[in-house]
Kinemage of the C-alpha trace (Angstrom):
@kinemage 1
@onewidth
@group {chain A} dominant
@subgroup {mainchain}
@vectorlist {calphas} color= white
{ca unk a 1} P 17.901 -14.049 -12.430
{ca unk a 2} L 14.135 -13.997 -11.740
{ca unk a 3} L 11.246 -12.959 -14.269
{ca unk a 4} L 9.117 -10.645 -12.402
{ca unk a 5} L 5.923 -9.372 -13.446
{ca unk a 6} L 4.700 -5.753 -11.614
{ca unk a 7} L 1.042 -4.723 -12.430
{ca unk a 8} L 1.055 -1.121 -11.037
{ca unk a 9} L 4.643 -0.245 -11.345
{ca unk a 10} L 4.825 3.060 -13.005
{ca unk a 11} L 4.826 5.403 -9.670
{ca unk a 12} L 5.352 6.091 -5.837
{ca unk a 13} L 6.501 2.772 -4.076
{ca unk a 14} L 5.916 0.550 -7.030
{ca unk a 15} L 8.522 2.973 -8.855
{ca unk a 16} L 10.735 2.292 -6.188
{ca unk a 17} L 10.456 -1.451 -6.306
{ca unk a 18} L 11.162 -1.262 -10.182
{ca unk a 19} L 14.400 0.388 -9.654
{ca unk a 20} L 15.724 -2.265 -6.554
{ca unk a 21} L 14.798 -4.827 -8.460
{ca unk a 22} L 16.881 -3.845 -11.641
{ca unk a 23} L 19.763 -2.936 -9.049
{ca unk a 24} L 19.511 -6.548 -8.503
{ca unk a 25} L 19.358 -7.309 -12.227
{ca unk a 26} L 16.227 -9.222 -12.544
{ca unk a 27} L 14.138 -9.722 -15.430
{ca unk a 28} L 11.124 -7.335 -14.946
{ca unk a 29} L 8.065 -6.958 -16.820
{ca unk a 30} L 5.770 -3.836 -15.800
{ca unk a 31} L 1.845 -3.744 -16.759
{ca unk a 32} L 0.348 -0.425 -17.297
{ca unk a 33} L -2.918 0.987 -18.770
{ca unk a 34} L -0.817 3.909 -19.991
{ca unk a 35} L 2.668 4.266 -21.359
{ca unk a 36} L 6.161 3.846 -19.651
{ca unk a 37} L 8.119 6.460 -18.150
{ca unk a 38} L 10.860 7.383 -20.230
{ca unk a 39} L 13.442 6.061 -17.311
{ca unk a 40} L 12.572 2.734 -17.716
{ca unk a 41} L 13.055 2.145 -21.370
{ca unk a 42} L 14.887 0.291 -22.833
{ca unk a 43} L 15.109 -1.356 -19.087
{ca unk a 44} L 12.474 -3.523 -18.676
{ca unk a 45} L 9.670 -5.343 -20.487
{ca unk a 46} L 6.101 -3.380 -20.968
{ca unk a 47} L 2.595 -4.689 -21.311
{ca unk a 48} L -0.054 -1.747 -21.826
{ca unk a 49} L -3.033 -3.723 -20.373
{ca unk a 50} L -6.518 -2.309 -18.397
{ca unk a 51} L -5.582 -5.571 -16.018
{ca unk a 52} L -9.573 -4.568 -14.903
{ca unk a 53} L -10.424 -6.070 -18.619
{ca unk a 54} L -10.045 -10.175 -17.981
{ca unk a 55} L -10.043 -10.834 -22.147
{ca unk a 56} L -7.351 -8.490 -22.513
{ca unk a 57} L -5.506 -9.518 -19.085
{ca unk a 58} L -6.187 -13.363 -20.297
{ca unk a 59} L -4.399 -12.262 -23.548
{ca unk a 60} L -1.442 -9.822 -22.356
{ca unk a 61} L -0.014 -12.684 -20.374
{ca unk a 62} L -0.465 -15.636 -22.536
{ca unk a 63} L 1.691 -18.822 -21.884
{ca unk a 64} L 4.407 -16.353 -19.754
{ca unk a 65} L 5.630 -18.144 -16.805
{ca unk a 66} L 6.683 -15.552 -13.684
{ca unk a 67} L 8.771 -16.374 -10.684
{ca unk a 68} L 7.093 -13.319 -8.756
{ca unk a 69} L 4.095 -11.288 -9.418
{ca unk a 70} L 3.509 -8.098 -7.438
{ca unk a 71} L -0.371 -6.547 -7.787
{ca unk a 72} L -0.508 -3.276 -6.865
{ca unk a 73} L -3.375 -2.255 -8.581
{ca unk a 74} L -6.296 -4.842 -7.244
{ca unk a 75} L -8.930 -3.235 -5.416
{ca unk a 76} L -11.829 -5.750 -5.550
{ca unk a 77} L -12.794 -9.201 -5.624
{ca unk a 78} L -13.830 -9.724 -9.752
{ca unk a 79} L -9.865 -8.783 -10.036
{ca unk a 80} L -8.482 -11.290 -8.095
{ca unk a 81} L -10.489 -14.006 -9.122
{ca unk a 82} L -9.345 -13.027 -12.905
{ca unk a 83} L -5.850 -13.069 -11.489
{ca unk a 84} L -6.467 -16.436 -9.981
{ca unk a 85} L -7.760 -18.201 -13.220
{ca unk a 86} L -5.392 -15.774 -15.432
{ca unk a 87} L -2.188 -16.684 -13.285
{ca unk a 88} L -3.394 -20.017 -12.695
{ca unk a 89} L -0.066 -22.408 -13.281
{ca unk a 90} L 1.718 -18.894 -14.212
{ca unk a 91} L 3.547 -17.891 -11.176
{ca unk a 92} L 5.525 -19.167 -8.255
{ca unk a 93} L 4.438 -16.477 -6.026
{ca unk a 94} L 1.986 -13.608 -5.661
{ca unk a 95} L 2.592 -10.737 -3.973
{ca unk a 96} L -0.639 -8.491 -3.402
{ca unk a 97} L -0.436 -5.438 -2.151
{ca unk a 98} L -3.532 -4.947 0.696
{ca unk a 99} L -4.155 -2.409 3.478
{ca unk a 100} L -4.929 -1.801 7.352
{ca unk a 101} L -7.976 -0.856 5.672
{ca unk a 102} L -9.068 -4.629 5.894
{ca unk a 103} L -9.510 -3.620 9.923
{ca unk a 104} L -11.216 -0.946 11.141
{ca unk a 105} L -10.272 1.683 12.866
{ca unk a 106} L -11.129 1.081 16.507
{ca unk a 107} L -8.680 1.755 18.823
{ca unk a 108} L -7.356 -1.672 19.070
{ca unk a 109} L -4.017 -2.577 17.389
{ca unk a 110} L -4.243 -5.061 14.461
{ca unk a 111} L -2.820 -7.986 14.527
{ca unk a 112} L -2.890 -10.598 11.159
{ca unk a 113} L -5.748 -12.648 12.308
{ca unk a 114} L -7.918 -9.724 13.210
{ca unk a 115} L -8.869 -10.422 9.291
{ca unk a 116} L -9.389 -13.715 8.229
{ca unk a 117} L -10.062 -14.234 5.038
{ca unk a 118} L -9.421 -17.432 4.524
{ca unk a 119} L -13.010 -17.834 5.799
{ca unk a 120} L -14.524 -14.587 5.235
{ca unk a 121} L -17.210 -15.149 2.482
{ca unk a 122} L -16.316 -13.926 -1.150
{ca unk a 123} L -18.607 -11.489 -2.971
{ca unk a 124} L -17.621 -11.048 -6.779
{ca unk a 125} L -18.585 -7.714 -7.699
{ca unk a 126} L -16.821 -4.428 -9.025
{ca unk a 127} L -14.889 -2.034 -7.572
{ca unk a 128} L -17.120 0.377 -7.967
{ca unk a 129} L -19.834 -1.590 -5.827
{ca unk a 130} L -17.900 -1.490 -2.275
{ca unk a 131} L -15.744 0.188 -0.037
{ca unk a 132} L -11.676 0.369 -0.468
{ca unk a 133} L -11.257 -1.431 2.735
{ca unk a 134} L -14.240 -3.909 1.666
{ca unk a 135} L -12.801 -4.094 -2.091
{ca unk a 136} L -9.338 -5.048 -0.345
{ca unk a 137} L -11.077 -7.842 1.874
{ca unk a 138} L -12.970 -9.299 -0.944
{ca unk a 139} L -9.805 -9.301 -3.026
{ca unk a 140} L -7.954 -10.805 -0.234
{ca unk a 141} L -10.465 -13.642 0.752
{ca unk a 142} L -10.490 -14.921 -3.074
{ca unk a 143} L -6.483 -15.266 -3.632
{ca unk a 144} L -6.420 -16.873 -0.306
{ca unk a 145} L -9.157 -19.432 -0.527
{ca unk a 146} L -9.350 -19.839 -4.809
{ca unk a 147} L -5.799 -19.528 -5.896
{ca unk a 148} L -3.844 -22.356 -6.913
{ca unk a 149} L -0.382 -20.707 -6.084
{ca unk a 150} L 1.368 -19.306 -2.830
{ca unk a 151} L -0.220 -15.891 -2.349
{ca unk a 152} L 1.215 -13.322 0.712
{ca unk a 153} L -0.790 -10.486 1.206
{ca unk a 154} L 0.831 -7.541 2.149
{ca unk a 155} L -1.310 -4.542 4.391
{ca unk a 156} L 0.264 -1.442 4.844
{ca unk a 157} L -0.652 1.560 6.562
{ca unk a 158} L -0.847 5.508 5.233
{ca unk a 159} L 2.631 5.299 2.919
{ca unk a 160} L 4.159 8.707 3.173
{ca unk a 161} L 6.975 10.037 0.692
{ca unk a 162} L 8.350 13.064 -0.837
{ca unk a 163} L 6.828 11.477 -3.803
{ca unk a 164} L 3.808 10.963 -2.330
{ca unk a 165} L 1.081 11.738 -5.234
{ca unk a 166} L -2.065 11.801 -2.767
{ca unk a 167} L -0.323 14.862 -1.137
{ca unk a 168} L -2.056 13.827 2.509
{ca unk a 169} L 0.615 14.489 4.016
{ca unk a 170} L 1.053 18.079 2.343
{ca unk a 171} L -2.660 18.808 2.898
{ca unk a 172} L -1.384 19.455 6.986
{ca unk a 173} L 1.466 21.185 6.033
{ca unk a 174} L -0.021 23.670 3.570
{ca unk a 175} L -2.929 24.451 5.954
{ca unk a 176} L -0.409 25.275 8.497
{ca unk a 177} L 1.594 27.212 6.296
{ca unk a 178} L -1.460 29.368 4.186
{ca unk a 179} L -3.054 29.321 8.071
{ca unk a 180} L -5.962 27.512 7.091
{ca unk a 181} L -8.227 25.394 9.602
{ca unk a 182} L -7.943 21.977 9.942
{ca unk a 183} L -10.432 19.618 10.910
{ca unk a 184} L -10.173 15.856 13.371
{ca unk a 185} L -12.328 13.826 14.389
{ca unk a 186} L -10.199 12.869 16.990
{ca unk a 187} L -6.745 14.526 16.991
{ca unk a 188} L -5.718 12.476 19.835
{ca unk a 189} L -5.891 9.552 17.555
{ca unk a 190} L -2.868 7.547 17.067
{ca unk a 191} L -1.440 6.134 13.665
{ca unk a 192} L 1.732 4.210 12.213
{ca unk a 193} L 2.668 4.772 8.476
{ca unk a 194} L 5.797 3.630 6.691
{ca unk a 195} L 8.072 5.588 4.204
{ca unk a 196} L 7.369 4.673 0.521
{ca unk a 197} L 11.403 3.532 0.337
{ca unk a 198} L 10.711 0.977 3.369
{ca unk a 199} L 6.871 -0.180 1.583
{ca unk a 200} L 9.687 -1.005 -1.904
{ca unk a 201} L 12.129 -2.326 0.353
{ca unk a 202} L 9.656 -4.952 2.011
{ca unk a 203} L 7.580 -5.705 -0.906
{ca unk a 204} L 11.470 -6.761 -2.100
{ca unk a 205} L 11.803 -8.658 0.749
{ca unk a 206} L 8.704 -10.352 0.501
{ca unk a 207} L 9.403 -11.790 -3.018
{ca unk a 208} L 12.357 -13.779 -2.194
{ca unk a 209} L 10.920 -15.132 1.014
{ca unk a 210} L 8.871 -17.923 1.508
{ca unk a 211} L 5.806 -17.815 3.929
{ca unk a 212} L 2.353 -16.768 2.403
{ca unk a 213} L -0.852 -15.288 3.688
{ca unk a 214} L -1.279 -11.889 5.004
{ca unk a 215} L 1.463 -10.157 6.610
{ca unk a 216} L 1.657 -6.386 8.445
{ca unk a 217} L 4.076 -4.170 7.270
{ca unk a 218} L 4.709 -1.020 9.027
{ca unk a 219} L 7.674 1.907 10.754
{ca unk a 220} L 7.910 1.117 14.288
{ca unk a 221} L 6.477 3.212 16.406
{ca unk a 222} L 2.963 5.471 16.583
{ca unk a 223} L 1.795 9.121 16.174
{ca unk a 224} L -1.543 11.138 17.071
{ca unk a 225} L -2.522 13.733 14.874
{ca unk a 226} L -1.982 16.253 17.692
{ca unk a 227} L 1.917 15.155 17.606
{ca unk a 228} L 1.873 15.182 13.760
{ca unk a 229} L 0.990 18.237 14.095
{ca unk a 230} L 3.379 19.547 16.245
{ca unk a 231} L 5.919 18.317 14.104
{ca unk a 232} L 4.786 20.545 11.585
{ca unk a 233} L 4.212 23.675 13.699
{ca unk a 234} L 7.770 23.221 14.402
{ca unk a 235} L 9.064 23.146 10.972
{ca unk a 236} L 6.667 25.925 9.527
{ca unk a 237} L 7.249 28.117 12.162
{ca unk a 238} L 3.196 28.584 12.090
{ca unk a 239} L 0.536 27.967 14.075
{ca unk a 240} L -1.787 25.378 13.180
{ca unk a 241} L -5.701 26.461 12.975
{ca unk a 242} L -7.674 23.131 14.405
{ca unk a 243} L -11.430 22.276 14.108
{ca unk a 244} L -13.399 19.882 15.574
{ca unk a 245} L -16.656 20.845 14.605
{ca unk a 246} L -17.150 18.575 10.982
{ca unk a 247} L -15.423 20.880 8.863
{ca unk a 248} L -15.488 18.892 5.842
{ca unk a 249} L -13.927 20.838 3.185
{ca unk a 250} L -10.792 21.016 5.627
{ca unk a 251} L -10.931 17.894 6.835
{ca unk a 252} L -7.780 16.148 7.535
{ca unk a 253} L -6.969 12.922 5.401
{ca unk a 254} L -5.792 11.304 8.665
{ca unk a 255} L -9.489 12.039 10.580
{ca unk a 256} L -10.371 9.073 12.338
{ca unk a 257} L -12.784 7.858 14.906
{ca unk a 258} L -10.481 6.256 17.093
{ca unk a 259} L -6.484 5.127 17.006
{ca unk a 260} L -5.232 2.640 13.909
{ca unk a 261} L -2.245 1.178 13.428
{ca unk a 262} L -0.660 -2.318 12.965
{ca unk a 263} L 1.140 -4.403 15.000
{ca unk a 264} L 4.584 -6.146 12.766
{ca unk a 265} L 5.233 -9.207 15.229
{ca unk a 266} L 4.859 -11.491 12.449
{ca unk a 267} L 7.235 -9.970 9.900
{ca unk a 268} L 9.688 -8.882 13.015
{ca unk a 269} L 9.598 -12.627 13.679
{ca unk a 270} L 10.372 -13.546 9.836
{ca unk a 271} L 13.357 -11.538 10.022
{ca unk a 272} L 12.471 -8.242 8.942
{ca unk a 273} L 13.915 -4.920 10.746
{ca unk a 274} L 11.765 -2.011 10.443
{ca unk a 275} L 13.112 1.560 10.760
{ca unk a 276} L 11.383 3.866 13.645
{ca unk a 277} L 8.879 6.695 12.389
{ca unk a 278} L 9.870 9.027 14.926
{ca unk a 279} L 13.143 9.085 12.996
{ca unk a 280} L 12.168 9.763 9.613
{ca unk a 281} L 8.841 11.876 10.113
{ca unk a 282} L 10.389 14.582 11.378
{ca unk a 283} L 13.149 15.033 8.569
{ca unk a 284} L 10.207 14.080 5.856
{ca unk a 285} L 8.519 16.940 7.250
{ca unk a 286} L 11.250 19.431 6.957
{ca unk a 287} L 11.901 18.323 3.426
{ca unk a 288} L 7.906 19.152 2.355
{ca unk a 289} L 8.274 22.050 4.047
């Protein structure tokens, strides 16, 4: 049995990771600002902690010792350098969860080391002070050239679910269905996403493995927002309204410039098997629907 520690644990994928990891009966300790939902008591261990408050952090963890530590609530670098003195002789490995957001989104697919930030120079500051995708490349550049134990960060793309509380998804399909416009940037822009069960499922698989540093986790396969939607013209039975003119109260979530998407070599490599988008987006879109 391993003690695991989850900071961020209480919904959407980090929900799901809770629940595999008590399948597997593990010790798990979830940190929250807020309280526990009520399926979980009596389950696991809680800390309510504002992990953004180092004192408090500093204090909620104490002398604990943790075999695995997953972040999923780190969006800048004055977090991760608390982590890094907070967790500092505290855990055997430290999983943080990043984004494709560290690259930008210009038609080239990402590889690992189109990011380095093991030399990228740090910046302490607040969250409030930077971009997401700069917050997440601050963040990442501190664990990976302060910390004193293995980190492995861990970039997704978009994560789409039926439990998907950003609703970007549904944003497409209700504008289809109430025959609203929708606005790209470039619809013929391509993207990859992964399922909120697979982004559980490999953050699972990432804690009992044992390489470190950044690492691409995505579905196989690609999408434009022209094929996207499609898929939901299909399902709706509607016809989608489509602007390209800077619309930006209807502007989709998924507008971008140019195509962005990850390429998985790495974690293909490292033995993990990814399942194929153009499999479950379709049936993910029904289900919304």
């Amino acid at each position: 049995m391993k003690k695991i520690l989850i900071i961020g644990g209480t919904r959407f994928f980090g929900k799901r990771l809770v629940y595999k990891l008590l399948q597997q009966q593990q010790d798990v300790t979830i940190m929250t600002r807020g309280s526990l939902p009520t399926e979980f008591e009596g389950k696991v261990t809680h800390i309510q902690c504002d992990r953004t408050n180092k004192e408090a952090l500093a204090q909620a963890i104490g002398t604990q010792q943790f075999d695995v530590v997953y972040d999923n609530v780190n969006y800048g670098p004055h977090d991760a350098q608390d982590a890094v003195e907070i967790f500092s002789g505290k855990t055997k490995r430290y999983i943080f969860t990043s984004t494709l957001s560290v690259h930008e989104a210009d038609g080239i697919a990402k590889s690992e080391k189109d990011f380095a930030p093991y030399t990228y120079p740090v910046l302490l500051g607040e969250r409030n002070e930077v971009s997401y995708g700069e917050g997440k490349r601050l963040a990442e550049a501190v664990f990976f050239q302060k910390a004193d134990f293995p980190v492995v960060a861990v970039r997704f793309p978009i994560v789409m679910g039926e439990d998907d509380y950003t609703e970007r998804l549904l944003f497409h399909i209700k504008h289809v269905q109430q025959h609203l416009p929708i606005s790209f940037i470039n619809i013929e822009a391509k993207m990859g996403f992964i399922t909120s069960e697979e982004a559980a499922d490999f953050l699972l698989w990432a804690g009992n493995e044992h390489f470190v540093g950044p690492i691409h986790a995505a579905s196989t396969g690609i999408i434009s927002n022209q094929e996207l939607i499609q898929l939901i013209e299909e399902s709706t039975g509607e016809k989608a309204i489509i602007s390209l003119l800077g619309d930006e109260v209807n502007q989709s979530p998924y507008a971008i410039p140019k195509s962005w998407y990850l390429k998985t070599n790495l974690a293909q490599q490292l033995g993990y098997n990814f399942t194929d988008l153009h499999q479950w987006l379709p049936e993910l879109i029904k289900k919304l629907v």
